[in-house]
Z-matrix of the N, CA and C atoms (Angstrom, degrees):
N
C 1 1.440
C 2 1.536 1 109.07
N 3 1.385 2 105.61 1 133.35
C 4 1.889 3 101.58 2 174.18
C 5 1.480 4 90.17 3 -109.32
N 6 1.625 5 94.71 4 178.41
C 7 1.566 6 118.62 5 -158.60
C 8 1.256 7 104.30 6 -97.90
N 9 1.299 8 121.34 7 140.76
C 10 1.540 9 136.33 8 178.99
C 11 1.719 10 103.69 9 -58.02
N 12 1.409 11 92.64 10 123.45
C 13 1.831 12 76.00 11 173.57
C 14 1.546 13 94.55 12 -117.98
N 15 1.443 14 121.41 13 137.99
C 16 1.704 15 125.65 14 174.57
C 17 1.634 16 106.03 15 -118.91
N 18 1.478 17 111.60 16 164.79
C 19 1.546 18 108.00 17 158.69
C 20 1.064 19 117.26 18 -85.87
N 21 1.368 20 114.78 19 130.71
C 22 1.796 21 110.05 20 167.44
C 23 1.637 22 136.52 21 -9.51
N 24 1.533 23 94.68 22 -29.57
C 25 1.411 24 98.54 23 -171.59
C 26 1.180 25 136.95 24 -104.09
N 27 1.918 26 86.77 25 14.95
C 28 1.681 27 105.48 26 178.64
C 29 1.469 28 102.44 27 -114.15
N 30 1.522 29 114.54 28 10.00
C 31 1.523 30 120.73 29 166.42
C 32 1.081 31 124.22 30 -99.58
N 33 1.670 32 129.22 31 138.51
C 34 1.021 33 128.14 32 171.96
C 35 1.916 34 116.47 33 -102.81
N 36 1.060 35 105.77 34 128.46
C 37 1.875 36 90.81 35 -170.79
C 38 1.761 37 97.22 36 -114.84
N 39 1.740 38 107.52 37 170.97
C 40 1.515 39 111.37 38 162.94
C 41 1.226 40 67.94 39 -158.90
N 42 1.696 41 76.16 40 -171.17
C 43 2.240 42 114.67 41 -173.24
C 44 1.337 43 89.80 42 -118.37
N 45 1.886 44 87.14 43 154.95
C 46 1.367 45 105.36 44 175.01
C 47 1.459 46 97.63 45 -149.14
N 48 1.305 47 113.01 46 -178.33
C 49 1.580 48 119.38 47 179.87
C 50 1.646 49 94.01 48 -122.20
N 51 1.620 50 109.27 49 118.64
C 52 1.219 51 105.50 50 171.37
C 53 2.257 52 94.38 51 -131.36
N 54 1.021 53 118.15 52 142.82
C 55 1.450 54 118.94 53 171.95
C 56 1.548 55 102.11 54 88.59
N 57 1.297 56 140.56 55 -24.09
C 58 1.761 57 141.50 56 -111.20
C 59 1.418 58 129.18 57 63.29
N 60 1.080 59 116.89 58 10.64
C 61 1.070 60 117.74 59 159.51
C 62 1.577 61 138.45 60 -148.34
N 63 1.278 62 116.81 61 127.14
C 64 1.763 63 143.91 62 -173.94
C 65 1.726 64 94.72 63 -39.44
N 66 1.429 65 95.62 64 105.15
C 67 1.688 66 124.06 65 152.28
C 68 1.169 67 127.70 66 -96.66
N 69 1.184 68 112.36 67 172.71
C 70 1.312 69 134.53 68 -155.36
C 71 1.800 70 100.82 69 -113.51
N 72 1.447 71 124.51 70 86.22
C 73 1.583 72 88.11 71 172.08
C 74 1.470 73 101.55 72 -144.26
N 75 1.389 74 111.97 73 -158.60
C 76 2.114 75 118.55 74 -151.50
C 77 1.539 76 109.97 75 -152.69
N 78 0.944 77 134.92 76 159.12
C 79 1.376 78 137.22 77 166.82
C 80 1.573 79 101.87 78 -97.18
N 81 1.165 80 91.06 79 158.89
C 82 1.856 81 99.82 80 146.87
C 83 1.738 82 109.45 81 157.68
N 84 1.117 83 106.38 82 178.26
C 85 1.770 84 115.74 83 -145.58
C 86 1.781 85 101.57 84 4.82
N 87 1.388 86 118.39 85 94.93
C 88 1.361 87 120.94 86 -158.07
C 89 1.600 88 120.05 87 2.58
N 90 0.692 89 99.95 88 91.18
C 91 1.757 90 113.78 89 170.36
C 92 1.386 91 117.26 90 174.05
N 93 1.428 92 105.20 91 128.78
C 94 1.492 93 117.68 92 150.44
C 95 1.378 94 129.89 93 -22.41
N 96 1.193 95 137.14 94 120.78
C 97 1.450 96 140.61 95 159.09
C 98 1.534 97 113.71 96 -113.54
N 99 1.420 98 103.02 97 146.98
C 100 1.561 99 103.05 98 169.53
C 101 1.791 100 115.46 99 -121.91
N 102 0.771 101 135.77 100 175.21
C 103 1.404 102 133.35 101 -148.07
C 104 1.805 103 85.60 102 -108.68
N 105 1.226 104 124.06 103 113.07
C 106 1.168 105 101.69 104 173.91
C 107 2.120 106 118.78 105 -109.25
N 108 1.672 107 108.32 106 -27.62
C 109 0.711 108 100.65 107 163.03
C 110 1.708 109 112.87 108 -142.75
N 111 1.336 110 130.99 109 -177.66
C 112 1.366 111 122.31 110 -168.34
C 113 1.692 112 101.82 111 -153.44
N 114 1.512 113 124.93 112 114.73
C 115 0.973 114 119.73 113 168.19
C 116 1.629 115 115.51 114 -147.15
N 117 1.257 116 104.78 115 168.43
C 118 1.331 117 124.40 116 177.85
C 119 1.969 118 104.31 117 -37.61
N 120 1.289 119 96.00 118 141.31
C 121 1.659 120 90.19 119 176.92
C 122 1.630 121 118.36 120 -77.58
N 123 1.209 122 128.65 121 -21.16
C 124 0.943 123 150.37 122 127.12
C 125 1.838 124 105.50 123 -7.34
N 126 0.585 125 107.56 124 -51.99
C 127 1.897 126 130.77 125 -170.19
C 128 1.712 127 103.01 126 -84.16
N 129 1.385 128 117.82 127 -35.05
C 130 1.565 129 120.60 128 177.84
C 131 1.531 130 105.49 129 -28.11
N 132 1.217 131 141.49 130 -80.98
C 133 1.150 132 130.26 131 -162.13
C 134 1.956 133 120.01 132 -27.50
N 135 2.102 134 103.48 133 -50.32
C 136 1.089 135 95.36 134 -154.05
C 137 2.547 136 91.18 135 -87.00
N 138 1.184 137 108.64 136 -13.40
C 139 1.110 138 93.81 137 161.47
C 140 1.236 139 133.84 138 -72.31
N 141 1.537 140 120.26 139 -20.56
C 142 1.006 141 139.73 140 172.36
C 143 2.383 142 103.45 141 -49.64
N 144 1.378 143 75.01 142 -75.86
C 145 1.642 144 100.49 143 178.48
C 146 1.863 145 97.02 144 -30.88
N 147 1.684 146 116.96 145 -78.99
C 148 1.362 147 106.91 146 165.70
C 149 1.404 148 148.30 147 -46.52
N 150 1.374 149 92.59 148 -15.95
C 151 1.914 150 88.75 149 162.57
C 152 1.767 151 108.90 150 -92.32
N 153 1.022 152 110.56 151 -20.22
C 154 1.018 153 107.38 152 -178.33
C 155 1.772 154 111.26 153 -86.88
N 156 0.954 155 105.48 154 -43.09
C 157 1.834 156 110.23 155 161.48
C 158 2.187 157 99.50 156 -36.26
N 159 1.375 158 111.02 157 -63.88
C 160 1.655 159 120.50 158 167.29
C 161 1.416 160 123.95 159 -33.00
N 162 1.460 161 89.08 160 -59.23
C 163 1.339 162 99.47 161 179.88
C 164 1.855 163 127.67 162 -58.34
N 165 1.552 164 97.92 163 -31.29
C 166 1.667 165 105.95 164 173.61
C 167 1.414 166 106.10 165 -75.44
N 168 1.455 167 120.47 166 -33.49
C 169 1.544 168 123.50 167 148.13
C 170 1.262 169 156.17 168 -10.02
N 171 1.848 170 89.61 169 -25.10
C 172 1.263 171 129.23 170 -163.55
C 173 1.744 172 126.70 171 43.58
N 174 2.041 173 92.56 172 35.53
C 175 1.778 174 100.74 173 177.31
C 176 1.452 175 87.02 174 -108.00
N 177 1.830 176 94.15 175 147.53
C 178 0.943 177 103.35 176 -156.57
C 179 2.117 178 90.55 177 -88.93
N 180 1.431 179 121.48 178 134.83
C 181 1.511 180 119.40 179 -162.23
C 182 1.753 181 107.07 180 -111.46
N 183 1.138 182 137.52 181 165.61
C 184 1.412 183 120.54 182 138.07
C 185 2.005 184 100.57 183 -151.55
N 186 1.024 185 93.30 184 151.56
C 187 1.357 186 119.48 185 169.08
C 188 1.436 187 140.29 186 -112.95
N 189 1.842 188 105.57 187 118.80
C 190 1.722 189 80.09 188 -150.69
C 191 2.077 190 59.99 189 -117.84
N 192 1.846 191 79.42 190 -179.91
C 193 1.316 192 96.27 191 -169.86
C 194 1.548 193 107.35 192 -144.27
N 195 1.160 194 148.95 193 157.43
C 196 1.334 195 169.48 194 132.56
C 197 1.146 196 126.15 195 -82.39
N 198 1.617 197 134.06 196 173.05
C 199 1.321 198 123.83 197 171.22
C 200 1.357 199 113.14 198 -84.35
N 201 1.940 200 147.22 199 6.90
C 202 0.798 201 149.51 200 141.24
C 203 1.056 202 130.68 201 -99.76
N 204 1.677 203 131.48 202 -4.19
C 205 1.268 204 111.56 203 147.28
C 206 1.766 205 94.34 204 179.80
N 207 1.682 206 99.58 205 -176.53
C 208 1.395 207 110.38 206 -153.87
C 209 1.591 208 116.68 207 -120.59
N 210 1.378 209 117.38 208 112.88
C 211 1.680 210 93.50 209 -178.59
C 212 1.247 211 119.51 210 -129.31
N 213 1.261 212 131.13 211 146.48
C 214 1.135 213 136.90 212 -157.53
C 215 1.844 214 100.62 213 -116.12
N 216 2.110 215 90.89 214 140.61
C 217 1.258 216 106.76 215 -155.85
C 218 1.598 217 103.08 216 -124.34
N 219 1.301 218 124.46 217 154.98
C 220 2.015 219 114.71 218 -169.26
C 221 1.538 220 80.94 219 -154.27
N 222 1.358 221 97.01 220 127.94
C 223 1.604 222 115.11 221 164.10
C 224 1.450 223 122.83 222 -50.80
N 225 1.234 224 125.83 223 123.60
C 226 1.450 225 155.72 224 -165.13
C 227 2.002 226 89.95 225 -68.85
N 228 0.925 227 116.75 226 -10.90
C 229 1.562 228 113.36 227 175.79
C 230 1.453 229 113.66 228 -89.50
N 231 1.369 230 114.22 229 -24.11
C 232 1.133 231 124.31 230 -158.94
C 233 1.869 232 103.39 231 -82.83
N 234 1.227 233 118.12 232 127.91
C 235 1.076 234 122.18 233 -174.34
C 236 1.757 235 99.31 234 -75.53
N 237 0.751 236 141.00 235 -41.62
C 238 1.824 237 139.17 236 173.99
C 239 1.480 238 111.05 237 -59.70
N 240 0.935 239 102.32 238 -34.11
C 241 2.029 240 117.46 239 158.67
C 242 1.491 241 106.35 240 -41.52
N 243 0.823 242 106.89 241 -66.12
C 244 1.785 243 118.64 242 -148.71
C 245 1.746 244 97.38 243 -106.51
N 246 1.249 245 107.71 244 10.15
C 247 1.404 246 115.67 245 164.54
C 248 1.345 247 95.84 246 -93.57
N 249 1.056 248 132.27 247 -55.00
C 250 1.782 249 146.00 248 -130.94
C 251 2.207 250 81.66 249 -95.67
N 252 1.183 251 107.73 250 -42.86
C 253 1.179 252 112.11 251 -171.38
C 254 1.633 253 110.50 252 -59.50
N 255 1.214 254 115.33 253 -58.07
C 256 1.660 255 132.10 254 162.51
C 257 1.495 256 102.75 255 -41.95
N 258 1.231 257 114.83 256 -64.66
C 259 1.440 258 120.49 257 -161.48
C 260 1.714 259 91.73 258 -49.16
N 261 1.016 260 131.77 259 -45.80
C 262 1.565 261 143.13 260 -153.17
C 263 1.285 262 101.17 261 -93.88
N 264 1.004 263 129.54 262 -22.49
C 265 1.583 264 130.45 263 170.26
C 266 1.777 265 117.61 264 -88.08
N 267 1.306 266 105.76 265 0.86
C 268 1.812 267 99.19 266 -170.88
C 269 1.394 268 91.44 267 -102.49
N 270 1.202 269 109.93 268 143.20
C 271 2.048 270 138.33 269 154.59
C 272 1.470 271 90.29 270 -22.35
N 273 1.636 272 105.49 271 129.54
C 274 1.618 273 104.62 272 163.44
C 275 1.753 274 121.39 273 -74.91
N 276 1.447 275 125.07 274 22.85
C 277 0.958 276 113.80 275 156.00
C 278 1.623 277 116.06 276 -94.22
N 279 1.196 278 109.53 277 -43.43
C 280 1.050 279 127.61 278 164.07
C 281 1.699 280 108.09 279 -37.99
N 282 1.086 281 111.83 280 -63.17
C 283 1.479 282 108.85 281 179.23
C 284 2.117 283 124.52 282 -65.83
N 285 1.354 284 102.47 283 -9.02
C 286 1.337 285 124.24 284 153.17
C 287 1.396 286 126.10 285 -54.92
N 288 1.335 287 105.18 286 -52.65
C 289 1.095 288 135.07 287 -170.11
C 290 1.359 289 120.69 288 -76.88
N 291 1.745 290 117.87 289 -28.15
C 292 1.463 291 132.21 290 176.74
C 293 1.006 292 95.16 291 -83.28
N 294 1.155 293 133.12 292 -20.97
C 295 1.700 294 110.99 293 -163.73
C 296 1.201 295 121.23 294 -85.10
């Protein structure tokens, strides 16, 4: 499966508090998304590559894009989601320390 790619301007986003800390996330074809990463469009190729790395994952991904940059989104159902989300929310000693 590859990743949905949309234009920005067919997304709607808000914040939420997931872990303690204020995210970034979106609906669409009923489901939750969370903002997982955000880069320069310039950068599309290698986000591209990571949703699609997700996507063989079997999480469900989409990627919307603008003319300044590109961010990639993973369903809030998805248990590797909300792993990756935690993982990204702990103290970098702490994250030393898991590994």
């Amino acid at each position: 499966m590859l990743p949905v790619v949309l234009n920005e301007a067919q997304i709607f986003t808000f914040k939420f508090w997931f872990d303690g800390t204020l995210r970034t996330g979106m609906h669409c074809q009923n489901e939750l998304f969370c903002q997982l990463a955000a880069v320069d469009v310039s950068d599309r190729p290698k986000l591209y590559r990571a949703g699609s790395k997700l996507a063989q994952q079997g999480v469900p991904v989409i990627i919307s894009c603008s003319s300044e940059m590109c961010r990639l989104w993973g369903s809030l159902r998805s248990d590797k989601v909300r792993d990756l989300l935690i993982k990204a929310s702990q103290p970098a000693e702490f994250k030393a320390q898991s590994s």
